[in-house]
Structures are given as C-alpha cells and as structure tokens.
C-alpha positions in Angstrom: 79.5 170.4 109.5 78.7 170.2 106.1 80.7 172.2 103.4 79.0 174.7 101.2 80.8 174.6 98.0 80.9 177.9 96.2 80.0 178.2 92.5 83.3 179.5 91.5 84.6 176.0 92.6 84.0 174.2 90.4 86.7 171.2 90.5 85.2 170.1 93.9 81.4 170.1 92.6 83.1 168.1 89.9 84.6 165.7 92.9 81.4 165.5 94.2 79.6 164.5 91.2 82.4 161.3 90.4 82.1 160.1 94.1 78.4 160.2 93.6 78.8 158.5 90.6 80.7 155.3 91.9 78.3 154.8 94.7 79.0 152.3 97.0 82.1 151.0 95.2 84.0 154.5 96.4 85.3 154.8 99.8 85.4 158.8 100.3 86.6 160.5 103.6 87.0 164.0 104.6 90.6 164.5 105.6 90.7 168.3 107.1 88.6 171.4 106.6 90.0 175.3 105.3 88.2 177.9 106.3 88.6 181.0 103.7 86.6 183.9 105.2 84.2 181.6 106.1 83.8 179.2 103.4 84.3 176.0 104.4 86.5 173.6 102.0 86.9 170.0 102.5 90.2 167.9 101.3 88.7 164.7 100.1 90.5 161.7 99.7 89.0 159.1 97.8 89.8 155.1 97.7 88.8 152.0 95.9 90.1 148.2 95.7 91.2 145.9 98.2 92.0 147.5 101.2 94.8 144.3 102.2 98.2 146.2 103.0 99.8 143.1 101.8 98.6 144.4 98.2 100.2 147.3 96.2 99.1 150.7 96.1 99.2 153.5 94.2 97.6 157.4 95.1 97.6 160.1 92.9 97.6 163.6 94.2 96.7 166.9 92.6 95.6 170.9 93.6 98.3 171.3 95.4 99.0 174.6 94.0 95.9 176.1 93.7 97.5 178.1 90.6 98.1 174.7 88.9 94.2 174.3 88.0 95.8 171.7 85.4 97.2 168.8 88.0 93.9 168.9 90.1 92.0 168.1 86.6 94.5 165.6 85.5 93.8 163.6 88.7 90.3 164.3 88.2 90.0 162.9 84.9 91.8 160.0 86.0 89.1 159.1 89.1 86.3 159.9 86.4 87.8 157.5 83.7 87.9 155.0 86.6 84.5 155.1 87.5 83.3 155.3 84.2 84.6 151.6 84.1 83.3 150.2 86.9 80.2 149.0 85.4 81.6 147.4 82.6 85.2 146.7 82.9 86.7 143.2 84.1 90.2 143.8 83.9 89.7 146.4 85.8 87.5 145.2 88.6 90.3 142.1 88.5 93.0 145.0 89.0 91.3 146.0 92.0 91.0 142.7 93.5 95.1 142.8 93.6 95.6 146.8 94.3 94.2 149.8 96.3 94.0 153.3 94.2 94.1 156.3 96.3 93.3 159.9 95.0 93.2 163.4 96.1 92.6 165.7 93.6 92.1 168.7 95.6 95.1 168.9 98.3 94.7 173.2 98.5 91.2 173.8 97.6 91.3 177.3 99.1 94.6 177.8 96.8 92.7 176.8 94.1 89.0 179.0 95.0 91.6 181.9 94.8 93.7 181.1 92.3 97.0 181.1 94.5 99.8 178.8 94.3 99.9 179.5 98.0 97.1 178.0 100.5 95.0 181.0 102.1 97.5 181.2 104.8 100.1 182.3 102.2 101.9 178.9 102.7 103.5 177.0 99.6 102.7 173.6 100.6 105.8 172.5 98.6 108.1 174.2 100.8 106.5 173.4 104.2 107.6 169.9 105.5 110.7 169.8 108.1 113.8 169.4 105.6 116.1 171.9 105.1 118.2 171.6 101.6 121.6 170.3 101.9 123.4 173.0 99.9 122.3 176.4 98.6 118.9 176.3 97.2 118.4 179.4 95.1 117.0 182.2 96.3 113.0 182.3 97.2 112.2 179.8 94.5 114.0 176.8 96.8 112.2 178.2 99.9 111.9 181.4 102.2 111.0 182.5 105.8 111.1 186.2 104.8 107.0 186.6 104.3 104.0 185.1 103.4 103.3 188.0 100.7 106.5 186.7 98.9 106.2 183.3 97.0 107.2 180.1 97.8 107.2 180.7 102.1 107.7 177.9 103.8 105.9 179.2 107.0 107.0 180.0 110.1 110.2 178.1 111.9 109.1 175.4 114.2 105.2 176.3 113.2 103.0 172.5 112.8 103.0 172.0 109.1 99.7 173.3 107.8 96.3 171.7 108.2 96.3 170.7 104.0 100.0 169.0 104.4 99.2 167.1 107.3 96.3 165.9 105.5 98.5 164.7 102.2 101.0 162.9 104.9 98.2 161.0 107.1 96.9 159.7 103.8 100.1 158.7 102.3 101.1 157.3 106.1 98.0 155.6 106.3 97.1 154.5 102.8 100.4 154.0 101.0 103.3 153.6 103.4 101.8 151.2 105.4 102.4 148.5 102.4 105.2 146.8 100.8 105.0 148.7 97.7 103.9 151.6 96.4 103.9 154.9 94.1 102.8 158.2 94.6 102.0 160.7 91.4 101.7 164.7 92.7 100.5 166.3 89.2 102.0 169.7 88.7 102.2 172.6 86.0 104.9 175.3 85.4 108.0 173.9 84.4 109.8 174.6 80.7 109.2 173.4 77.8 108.8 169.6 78.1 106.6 167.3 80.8 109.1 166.1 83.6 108.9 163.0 86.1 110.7 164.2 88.9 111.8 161.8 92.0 113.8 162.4 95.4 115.6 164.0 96.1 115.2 167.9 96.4 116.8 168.8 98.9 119.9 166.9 97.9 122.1 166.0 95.2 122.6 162.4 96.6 120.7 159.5 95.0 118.2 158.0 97.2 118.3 154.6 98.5 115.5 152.9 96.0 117.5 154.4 92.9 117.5 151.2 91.1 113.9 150.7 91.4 113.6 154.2 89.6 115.2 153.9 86.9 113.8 150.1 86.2 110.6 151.6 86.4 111.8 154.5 84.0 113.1 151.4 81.5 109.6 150.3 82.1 108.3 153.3 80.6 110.5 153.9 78.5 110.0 149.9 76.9 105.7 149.9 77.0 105.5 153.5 75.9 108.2 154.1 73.3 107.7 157.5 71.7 106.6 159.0 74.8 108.4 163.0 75.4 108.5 162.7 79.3 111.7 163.4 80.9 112.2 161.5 83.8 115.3 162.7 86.7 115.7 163.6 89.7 114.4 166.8 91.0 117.8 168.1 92.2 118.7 168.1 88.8 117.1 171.6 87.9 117.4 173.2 91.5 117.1 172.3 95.5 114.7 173.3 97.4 113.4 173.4 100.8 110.8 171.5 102.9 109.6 169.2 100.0 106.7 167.0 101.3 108.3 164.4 99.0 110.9 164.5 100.3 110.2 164.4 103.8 108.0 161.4 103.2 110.1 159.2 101.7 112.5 159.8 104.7 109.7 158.2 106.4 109.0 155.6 104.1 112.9 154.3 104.2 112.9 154.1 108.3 111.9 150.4 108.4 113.9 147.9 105.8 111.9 146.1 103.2 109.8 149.0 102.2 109.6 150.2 98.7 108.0 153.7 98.0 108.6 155.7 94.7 107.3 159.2 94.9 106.9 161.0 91.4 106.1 164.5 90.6 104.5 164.9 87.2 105.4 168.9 85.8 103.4 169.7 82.9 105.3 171.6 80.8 103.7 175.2 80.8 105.8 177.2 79.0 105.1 175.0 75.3 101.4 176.0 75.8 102.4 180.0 76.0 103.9 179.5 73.3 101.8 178.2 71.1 99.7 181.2 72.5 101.1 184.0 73.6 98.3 186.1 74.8 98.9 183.6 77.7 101.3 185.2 79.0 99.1 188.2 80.2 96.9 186.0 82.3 98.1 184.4 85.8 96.2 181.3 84.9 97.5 181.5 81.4 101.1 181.0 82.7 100.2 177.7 84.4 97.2 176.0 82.6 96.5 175.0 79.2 92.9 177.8 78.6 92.5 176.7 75.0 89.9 173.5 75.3 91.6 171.3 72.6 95.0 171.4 74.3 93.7 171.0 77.5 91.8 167.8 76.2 95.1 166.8 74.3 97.1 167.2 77.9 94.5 165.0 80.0 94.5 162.1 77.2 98.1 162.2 77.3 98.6 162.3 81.3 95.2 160.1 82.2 96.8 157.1 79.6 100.7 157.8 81.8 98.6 157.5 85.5 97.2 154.4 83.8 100.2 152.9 83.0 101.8 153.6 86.8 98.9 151.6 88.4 99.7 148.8 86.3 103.2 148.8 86.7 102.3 149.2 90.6 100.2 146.1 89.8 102.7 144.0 88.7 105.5 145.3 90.4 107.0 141.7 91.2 107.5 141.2 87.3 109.8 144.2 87.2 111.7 145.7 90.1 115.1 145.0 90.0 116.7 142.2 92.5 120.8 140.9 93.2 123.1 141.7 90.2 120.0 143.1 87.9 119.5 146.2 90.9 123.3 146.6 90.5 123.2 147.0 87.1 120.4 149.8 87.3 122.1 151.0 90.2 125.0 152.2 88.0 123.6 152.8 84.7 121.1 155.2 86.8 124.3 156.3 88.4 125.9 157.1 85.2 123.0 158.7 83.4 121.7 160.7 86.7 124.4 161.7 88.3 128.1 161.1 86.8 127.4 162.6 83.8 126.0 165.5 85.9 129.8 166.1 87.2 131.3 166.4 84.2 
C-alpha cells in the first residue's frame, strides 16, 4: 500500500526527495508502517556502498523522538550531503567500495507528524527494549509503567516491543551487527548546556566490554578534531534508565566473540539555544530544536562534519582500535577518567 504523506510532514517529503535524488545508487526499503488515525507512515531505511559483511559499517539513526525535530534533520542533512557527492566525488565513491552507510532518519514519524516525544501509542521508544536498570533509575525520566499519558512509558510489561523499535533492531541486526565492525550514531536533542556523545551503558554503572575501543576512538576525536566542545562519557554518568534500545543491542552484539559494535548517542545541547533565546522556552518545539534558521544551520554544519568524521574512522578502523598492551592502556586511562574518578 502506498503511503500518503501529509503536508505537515515535511521531513519525510524531504526523505523522499534525497532517495529520488541518488537514483539507482540508493538502496531504500520500507521497514514497518504506523498508522495515525489513518495516515499511513513508512520507516525508511536507506543504504549505499558495498553490501560485503566482511566490510565495516556505519548507520546513522535519527526521529526517534518525534519532539527532537533537530536529530531527524541532522541525519537528513548528512544523507543529502552524501548524495550531493555522488556525482562528483572519488574519495568518496572509493569510501564506499570499502564500507556500507546505513540511515534512518525518521525512526517515529508519527512522533514526529504530532510533535510527541512519544510514538502515537504513547510509547517512548527509548525506554521500550527488555532491560531493566541495575540500580535506581530516577523517577519517570529513567522509565515508567504507570501510563502512557505520563512521559517516558516504557509500555506495557511483557508487551512485543513496538512496531518502530523492532524496525531500528532488524536493521541494526541485519545491517550492522552482522559485521566485524561497526558504529551506530542515534542523533538526539534536549540535554544541558553542551553536545554529549553518550555510549553504553544506561542501565548500568559498569563499563562495557569494548571500553577500550571507546575511548581510542574518543582520542581519535579528540587528536583529528582538536577544538571540538563535545563531551564524550558514558550515559550512566548523568542518570540510568530503563529499556534503552542501546543498550539492549549491544547486549546482542557482545553474544558471539570477535564482534566489535560502538553505539553512540549524539544529545544536542538544547538548553544553550534557549538561552540565547528565551522566548523559546514558551514553545514545546522551542525546548528541543534550534527555530532561529542561522543556528539551526550553524548546528547541522557542526554535526554533518562530526557524522563525517565517524564514517571515516569506521573506514579505517584497523589503523586505530586498540590491540595487546595498547587496549590495556585505554582500558585504564578510560577507567580512570570514566569511572574512578566518578567514585571519588
């Protein structure tokens, strides 16, 4: 059945336009369909380069709070730049002969056509995979049960995950964790004052198993791109939570040995664009998205150039992860900057 897309959406006609765009060069499938009152929406995902799981990959995800307007166009902007250099660009069709780049900029397109954090089903997609927090997480904000007319629900107990998560985890399964090597980026908004790379875990204060390999890949960063202002940690830093999808998926990716997968979650920091204007603050929208067009160009420069730079460290991976005593090393200076230092 085909989807009629309505006006109001217009990151999706936007999509549509991009895929179009890149032609035959695009690979673009229909993951799952919402149904919102009976508009149809389709979750895209969209693919390009060589298709070889013995090659690296890197996907980049976005809309998954359809509040977040911000993270869907940052992923956007980043599939449009890419197409945009298909005709001309040698290094990049070379990059593509060596990698596979996945992208979903839309996870909760009913979320976003009614400007809801939540999918239509009232659903935070952020709290609804099967992992319960370790600890305490703090109340509603980590994840409740109570109500879908509260924030942050997690959905029923025992309930299938919902139609838009199982979409996100058969295309990571299928696309990313079926490879040696690969990163996922999740672009989100809504968190202080600074932007934050956030990794496993959440729902845990225990480093995860590939925590050298983060923080080489943080030195990587932090050596190619030296006065950038992201913050990169662990998400259990600022708070537990819940049923992250994260979470749960690289729980899947760590089953079989051999298998590195670095999920990162980009959070624009929403707060530094209220206040640089305050009449923000009386708009939902306003609380989560840049509305001024010259910062919100500013933030997609910024963001497009750090996806960039992921899928060529994903790209030439073998040059810098960590092996024998150079992963012990990172696995105690991460240790001690992450952690330890945490404690005291």
């Amino acid at each position: 059945m085909r989807c009629v897309i309505p006006p109001e959406l217009a990151e999706l006609a936007e999509l549509q336009r991009i895929v179009q765009q890149g032609g035959a060069q695009l690979q673009q499938r229909v993951v799952c369909e919402v149904d919102v009152g009976g508009r149809r929406f389709p979750v895209h995902a969209i693919t390009l380069g060589n298709p070889d799981p013995d090659v690296p990959a890197v996907g980049f995800f976005g809309g998954v709070h359809g509040l977040e307007r911000i993270g869907a166009e940052v992923v956007l902007a980043c599939l449009r730049s890419v197409v945009n250099r298909l005709p001309w660009d040698v290094l990049l069709h070379r990059q593509l002969e060596v990698m596979r780049l996945v992208f979903m900029p839309l996870v909760n397109p009913g979320g976003l056509w009614r400007g809801t954090r939540a999918n239509p089903q009232g659903v935070d997609l952020m709290r609804n995979a099967p992992v319960d927090a370790d600890d305490r997480a703090p109340f509603l904000i980590g994840g409740q049960r109570l109500s879908a007319g509260l924030p942050w629900y997690r959905g029923a107990l025992g309930a299938a995950m919902q139609a838009e998560s199982q979409a996100l985890c058969r295309v990571v399964e299928e696309e990313l964790l079926t490879r040696r090597f690969s990163i996922a980026v999740d672009c989100h908004s809504g968190f202080g004052l600074r932007d934050r790379i956030w990794f496993p875990y959440a729902h845990t204060a225990r480093p995860i198993p590939h925590l050298p390999e983060m923080h080489a890949l943080n030195r990587l960063l932090d050596q190619t791109h030296t006065h950038h202002r992201y913050v990169f940690e662990p998400q259990s830093r600022q708070y537990l939570a819940h049923g992250d999808l994260w979470d749960h998926l690289y729980l899947r990716a760590c089953e079989p040995p051999g298998r590195v997968f670095l999920p990162l979650t980009l959070e624009m920091g929403s707060w530094l664009w209220v206040k640089k204007n305050p009449r923000q603050l009386f708009t939902r929208q306003g609380l989560f998205n840049p509305l001024i067009e010259h910062r919100q160009q500013r933030v997609l420069r910024r963001h497009v150039a750090w996806l960039d730079f992921i899928a060529r460290a994903a790209c030439g991976h073998a040059g810098w992860l960590p092996r024998g005593a150079a992963r012990a090393r990172h696995q105690e200076q991460a240790l001690e900057r992450w952690y330890r230092s945490a404690r005291r």
